[in-house]
N, C-alpha and C positions, 0 to 999 in steps of 0.2 A: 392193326385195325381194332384187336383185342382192346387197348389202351382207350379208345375213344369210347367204348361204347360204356366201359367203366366210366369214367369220367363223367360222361350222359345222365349215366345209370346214378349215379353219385348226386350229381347237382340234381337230378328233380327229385332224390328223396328228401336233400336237404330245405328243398324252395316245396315240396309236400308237408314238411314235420314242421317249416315256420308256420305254413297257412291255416294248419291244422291246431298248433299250439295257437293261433290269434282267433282262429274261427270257436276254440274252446272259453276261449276267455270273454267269447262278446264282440270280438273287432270286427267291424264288418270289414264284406269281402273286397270291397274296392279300397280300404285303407292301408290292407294286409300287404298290397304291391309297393306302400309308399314306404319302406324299408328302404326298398331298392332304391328310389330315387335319393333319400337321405344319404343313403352310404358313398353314392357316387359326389353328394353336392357337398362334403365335409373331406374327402379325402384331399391329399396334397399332389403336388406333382410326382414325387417321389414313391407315394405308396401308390400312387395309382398304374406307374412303371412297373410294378412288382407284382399288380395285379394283373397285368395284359402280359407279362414276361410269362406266371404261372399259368394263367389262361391255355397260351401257343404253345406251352413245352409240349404236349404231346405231339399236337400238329408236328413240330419241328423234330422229336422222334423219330414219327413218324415219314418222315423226309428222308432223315438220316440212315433209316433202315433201306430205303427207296436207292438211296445212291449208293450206299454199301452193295448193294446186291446187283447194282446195276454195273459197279467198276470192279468187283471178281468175275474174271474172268471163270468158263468155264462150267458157271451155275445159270 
């Protein structure tokens, strides 16, 4: 659960320090989100498998650990 909440913790400092670097320069605050939709309307099939692949690793970790612990016996 450690894993997730990094990752959390992780993505809104990085989507804080864009908003903040656009909100310093002038960009208003409704433009500041259209990053996001650019980045998704430009990527390919390919990177955007690599982005949903990194996205779930923890989930899927977090799974892993689930079943590991669930099929030793004994714990």
């Amino acid at each position: 659960m450690k894993i997730l909440y990094i990752y959390a913790v992780l993505g809104l400092l990085g989507l804080t320090i864009s908003i903040s670097v656009d909100w310093l320069t002038g960009t208003p605050f409704s433009m500041s989100f259209s990053f996001l939709t650019s980045i998704f309307n430009t990527t390919t099939f390919e990177e955007l498998t690599v982005i949903i692949i990194f996205f779930l690793l923890p989930f899927i970790q977090l799974g892993m650990d689930a079943y590991n612990r669930k099929k030793k016996p004994g714990h």
